[in-house]
C-alpha positions in Angstrom: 15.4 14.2 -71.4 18.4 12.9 -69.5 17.7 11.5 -65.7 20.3 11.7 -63.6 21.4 8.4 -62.2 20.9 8.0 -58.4 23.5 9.5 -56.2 26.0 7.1 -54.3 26.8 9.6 -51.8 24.5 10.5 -48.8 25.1 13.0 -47.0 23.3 13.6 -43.4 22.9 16.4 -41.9 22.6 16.7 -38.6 20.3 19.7 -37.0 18.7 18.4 -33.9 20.5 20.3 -31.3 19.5 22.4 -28.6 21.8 25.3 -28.6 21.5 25.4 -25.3 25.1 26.9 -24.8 24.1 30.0 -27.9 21.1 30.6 -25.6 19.4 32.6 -28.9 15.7 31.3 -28.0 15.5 28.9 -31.0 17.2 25.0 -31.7 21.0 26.3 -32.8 20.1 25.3 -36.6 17.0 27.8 -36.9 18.9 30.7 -35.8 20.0 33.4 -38.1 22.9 34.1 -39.3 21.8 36.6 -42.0 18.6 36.5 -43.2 18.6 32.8 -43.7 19.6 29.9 -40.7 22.3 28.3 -39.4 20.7 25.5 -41.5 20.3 27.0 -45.0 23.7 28.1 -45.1 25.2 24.6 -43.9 23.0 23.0 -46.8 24.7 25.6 -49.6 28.3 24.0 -48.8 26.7 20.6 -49.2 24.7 21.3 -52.5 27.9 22.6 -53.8 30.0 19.2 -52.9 29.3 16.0 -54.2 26.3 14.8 -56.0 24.3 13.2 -53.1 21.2 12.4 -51.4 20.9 14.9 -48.5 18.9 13.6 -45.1 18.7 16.5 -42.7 18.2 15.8 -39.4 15.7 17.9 -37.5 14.7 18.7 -33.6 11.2 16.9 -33.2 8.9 20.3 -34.1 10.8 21.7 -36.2 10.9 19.6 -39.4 8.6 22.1 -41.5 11.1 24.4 -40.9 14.1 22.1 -42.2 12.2 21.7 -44.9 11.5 24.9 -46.1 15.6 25.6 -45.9 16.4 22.1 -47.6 13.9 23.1 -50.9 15.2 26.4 -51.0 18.8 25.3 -51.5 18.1 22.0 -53.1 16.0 23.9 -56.1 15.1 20.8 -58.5 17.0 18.4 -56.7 14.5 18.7 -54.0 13.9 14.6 -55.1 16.9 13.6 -53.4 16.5 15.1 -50.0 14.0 14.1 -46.9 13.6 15.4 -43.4 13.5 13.0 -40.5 13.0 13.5 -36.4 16.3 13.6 -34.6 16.6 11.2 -31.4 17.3 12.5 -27.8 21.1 12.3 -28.7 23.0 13.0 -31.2 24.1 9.0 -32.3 20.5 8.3 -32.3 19.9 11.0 -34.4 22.5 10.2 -36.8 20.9 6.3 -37.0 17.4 7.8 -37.8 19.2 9.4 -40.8 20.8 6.6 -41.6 17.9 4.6 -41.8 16.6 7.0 -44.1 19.0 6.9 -47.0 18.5 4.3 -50.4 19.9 0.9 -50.2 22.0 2.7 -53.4 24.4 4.8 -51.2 27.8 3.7 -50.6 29.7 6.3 -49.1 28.0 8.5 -46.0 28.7 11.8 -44.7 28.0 12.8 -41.3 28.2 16.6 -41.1 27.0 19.0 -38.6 24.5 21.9 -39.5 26.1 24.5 -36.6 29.6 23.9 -39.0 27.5 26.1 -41.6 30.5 27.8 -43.3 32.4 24.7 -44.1 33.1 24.6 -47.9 32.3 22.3 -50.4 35.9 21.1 -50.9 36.0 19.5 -47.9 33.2 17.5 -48.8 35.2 16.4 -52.0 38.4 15.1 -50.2 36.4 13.5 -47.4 34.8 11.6 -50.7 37.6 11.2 -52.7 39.3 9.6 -49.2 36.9 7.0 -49.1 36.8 6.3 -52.7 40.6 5.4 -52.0 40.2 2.9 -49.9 40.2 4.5 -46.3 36.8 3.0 -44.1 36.7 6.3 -42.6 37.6 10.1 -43.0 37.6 13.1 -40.7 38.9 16.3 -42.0 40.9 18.0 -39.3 43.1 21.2 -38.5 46.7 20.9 -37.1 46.6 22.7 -33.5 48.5 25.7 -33.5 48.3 26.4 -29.3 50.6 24.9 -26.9 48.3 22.8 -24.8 49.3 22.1 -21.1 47.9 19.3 -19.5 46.2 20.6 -16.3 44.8 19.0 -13.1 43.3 20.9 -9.9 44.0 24.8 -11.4 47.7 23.6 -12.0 49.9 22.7 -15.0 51.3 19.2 -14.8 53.0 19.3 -17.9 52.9 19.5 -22.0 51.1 17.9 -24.9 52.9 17.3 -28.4 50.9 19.2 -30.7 52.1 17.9 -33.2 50.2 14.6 -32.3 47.0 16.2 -32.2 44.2 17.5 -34.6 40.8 19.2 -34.0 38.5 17.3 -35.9 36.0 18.5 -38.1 32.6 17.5 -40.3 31.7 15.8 -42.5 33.1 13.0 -41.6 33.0 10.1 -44.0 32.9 6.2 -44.3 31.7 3.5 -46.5 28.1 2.7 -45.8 28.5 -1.0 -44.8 31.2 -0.4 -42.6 28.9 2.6 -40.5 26.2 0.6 -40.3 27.7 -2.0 -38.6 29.7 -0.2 -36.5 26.0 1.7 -35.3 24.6 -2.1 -35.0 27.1 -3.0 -32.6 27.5 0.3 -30.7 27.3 0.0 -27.2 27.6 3.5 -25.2 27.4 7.2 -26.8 30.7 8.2 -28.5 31.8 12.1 -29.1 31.4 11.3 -32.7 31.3 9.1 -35.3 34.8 8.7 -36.1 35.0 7.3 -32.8 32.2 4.9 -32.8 33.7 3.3 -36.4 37.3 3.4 -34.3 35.7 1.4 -31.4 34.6 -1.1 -34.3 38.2 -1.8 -35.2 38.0 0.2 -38.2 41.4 2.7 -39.6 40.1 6.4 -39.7 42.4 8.3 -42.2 42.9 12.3 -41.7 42.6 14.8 -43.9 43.0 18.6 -44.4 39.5 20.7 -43.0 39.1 24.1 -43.4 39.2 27.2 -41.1 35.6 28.2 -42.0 34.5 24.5 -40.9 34.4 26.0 -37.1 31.5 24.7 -35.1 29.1 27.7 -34.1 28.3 27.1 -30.3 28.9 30.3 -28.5 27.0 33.6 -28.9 30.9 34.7 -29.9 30.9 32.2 -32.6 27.7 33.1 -34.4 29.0 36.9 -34.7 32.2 35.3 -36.1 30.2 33.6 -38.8 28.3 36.6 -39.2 31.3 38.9 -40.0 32.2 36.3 -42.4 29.5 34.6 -44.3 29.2 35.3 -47.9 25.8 34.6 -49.6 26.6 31.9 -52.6 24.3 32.9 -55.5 21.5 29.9 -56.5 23.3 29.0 -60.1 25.8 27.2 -57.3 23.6 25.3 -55.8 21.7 24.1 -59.0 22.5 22.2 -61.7 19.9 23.7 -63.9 19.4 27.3 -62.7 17.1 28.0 -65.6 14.3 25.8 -64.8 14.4 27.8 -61.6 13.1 31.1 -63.0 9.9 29.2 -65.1 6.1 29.4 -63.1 5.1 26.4 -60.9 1.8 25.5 -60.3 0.4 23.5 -57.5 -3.1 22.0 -56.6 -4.7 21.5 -53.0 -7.9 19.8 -51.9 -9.6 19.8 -47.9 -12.6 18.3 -46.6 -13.9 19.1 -43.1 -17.7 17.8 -41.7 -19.8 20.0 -39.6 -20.0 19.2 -35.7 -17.4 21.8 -34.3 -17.8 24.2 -31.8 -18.7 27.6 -32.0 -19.0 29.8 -35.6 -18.4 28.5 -38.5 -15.4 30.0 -40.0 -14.7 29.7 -43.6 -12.8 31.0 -46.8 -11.7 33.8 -44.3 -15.0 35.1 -43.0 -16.9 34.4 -40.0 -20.8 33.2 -41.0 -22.6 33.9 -38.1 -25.6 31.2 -37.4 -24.0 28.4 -39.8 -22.9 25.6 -37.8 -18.9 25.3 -37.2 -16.5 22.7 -39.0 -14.6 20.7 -37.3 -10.4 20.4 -37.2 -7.7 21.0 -35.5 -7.6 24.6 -36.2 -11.3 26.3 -36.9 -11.8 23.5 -39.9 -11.2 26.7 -42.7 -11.5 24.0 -45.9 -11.0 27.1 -48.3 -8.0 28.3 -46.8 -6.3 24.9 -45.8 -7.1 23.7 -49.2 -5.0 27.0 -50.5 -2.4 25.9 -48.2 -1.5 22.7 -50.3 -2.1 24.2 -53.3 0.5 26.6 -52.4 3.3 24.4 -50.8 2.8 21.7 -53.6 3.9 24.3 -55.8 6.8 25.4 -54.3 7.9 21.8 -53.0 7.7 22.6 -49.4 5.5 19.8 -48.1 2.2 19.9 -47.1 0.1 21.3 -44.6 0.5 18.6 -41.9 4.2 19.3 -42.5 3.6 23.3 -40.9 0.7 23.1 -39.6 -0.4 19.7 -38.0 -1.3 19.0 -34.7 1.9 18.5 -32.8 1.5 22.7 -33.3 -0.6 24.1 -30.8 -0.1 27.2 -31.8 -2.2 26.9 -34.7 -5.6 25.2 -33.0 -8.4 27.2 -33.1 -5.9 29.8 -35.9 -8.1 31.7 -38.5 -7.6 31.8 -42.6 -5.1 34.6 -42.1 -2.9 33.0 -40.1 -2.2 30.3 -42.0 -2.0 32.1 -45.4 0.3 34.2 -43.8 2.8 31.6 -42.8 2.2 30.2 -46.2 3.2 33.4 -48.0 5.7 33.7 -45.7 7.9 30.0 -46.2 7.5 30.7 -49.9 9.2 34.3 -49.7 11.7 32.4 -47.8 11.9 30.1 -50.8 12.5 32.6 -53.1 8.8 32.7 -54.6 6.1 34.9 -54.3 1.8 33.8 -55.0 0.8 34.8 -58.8 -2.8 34.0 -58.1 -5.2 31.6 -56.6 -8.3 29.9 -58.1 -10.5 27.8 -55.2 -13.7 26.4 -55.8 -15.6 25.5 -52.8 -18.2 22.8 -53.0 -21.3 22.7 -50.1 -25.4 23.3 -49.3 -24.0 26.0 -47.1 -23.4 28.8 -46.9 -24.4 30.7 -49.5 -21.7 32.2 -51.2 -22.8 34.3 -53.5 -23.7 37.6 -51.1 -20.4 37.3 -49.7 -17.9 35.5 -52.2 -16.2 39.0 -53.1 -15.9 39.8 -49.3 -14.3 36.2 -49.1 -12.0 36.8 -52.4 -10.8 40.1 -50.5 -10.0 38.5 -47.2 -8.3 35.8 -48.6 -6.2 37.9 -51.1 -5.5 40.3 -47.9 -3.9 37.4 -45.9 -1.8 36.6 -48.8 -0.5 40.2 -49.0 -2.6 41.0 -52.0 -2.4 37.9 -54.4 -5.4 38.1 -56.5 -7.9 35.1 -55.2 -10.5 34.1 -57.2 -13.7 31.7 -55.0 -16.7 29.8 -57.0 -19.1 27.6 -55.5 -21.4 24.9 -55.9 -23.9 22.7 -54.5 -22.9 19.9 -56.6 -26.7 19.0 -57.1 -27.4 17.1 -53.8 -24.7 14.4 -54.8 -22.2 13.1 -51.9 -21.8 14.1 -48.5 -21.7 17.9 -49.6 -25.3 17.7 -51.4 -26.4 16.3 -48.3 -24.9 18.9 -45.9 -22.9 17.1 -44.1 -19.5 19.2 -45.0 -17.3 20.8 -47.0 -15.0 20.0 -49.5 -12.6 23.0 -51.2 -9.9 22.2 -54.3 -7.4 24.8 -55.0 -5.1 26.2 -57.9 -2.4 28.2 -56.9 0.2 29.6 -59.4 4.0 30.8 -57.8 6.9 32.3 -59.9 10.1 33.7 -58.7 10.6 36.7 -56.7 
């Protein structure tokens, strides 16, 4: 089997902004333009340029999320991509992607998630710019307007258009000459063309694309919404078949007794058995389902959606969290075949209740068979001597 060599192209995308001028309740990336993000749809234009590593950039919270659009695009390239936490601007969110990309890369792109139509060509003659020689690239649109130059409500006089250009992303530049130009950086620049100018550097132009507009106003999400066009998964993949075959993924979680309140476990509530601890009710059945579940489908783990820097989830039942799960992976494109858990513990006793449990858990996963076994593992470890729980999972996914 041929391996693909690794890329020299990275490409960073940057989705750690507000939105605060969209005002649509959600970090501008996250919002919809269809049924998928701002995000997802940026990432199909970049999965359809240039072979590359792909860093995306999220808003601190929000990085399950980003993940969950990146692997859906990225299909089985999902290897060359990684989320990371933005800053609290956007040049020191663009440096924490930088520092995430492999010594191997030699020409970066810098390209904004809220430009989500932009199309892949754009990406190939910001590339091809660099490869000729230029130490940086900005695509940009002639200005059509005639732009007055005013001061105090009044018109003081006229610009040459034909000077100017509206700049657009990605923007490109060879990897040693960016990261010196963000080592020596002193101030916040409007972009990162600007920041490699202030380094001394040339910064070549050439032609964007009309669809590369930056959604920012409520009026320019409807405009992307009247013209988005959903770009079928054999574009984004370089092996579409090995998309459609079953993926299978394994989960394990281990919780100790000493919570507070009911114990809470493969679903059910088991009145009078002392309470696991966690972040959440300590569920090891159903977190251990969780992994098994997102392993398969490449969408990260269960810290990644779940963890404790989400307080919606402490305290949240089975069914919340299989939910969600099912939920990401429909996203994804994949829906649960079935589940196999087997729970090992001194209690409770699972056998009066393990098809109540099998039905609770199936339920939460909108009706994916769920099969539960238990065991007691013969007073061996810290489960034989009742000190916790420990649950491993088998979870199989196919396409939807």
């Amino acid at each position: 089997m041929d391996v693909a060599p690794p890329p020299r192209v990275g490409v960073i995308v940057v989705a750690a902004g507000s939105g605060t001028r969209l005002n649509a309740g959600a970090p501008k990336a996250f919002v919809g333009i269809d049924e998928h993000t701002v995000l997802r749809h940026a990432l199909r234009g970049v999965f359809a340029g240039p072979y590359a590593q792909v860093v995306v950039v999220a808003p601190e919270g929000y990085e399950g999320e980003a993940l969950t659009d990146l692997h859906a695009v990225a299909g089985d390239r999902a290897e060359l991509t990684r989320v990371v936490t933005g800053g609290t601007t956007r040049q020191q969110s663009v440096a924490h992607g930088l520092h995430a990309l492999w010594p191997g890369v030699e020409v970066v792109l810098v390209h904004d998630a809220a430009r989500a139509l932009t199309p892949p060509e754009v990406f190939a003659r910001v590339v091809g710019a660099v490869d000729d020689g230029a130490p940086g690239v900005v695509p940009v649109l002639p200005v059509v307007d005639t732009i007055k130059r005013v001061a105090d409500g009044e018109v003081r006089g006229q610009v040459d258009r034909a000077e100017l250009g509206a700049a657009q992303t990605p923007q490109g530049f060879r990897r040693d000459v960016l990261d010196t130009a963000y080592a020596a950086a002193e101030g916040e620049h409007t972009d990162d063309a600007a920041l490699v100018a202030a380094a001394g550097h040339r910064i070549v132009a050439v032609d964007g694309s009309p669809l590369a507009f930056k959604i920012t106003t409520p009026a320019d999400l409807e405009r992307a919404r009247s013209l988005v066009v959903p770009l079928p998964q054999a574009q984004v993949s370089p092996h579409p078949g090995v998309d459609a075959l079953p993926r299978v993924g394994v989960g394990t979680d281990v919780h100790a007794f000493g919570g507070e309140g009911t114990l809470w476990l493969a679903g059910l509530e088991w009145p009078g058995e002392p309470a696991l601890s966690g972040h959440s009710d300590g569920d090891a059945v159903a977190h251990a389902i969780v992994d098994a579940l997102l392993s398969a489908a490449g969408l990260g783990d269960i810290g990644t959606h779940f963890g404790t820097d989400r307080p919606e989830y402490a305290g949240a039942h089975a069914d919340a969290f299989l939910a969600r799960t099912a939920g990401l992976l429909s996203e994804a494109g994949w829906r649960v075949g079935n589940v196999s858990v087997q729970v090992q513990t001194l209690r409770p006793r699972f056998r009066a209740r393990r098809e109540e449990a099998e039905a609770a858990l199936s339920a939460a996963l909108g009706g994916a068979p769920v099969s539960v076994a238990a065991t007691t593992t013969d007073g061996l470890g810290f489960t034989g001597r009742g000190e916790g729980v420990a649950a491993t999972a088998v979870a199989l996914i196919v396409r939807a």
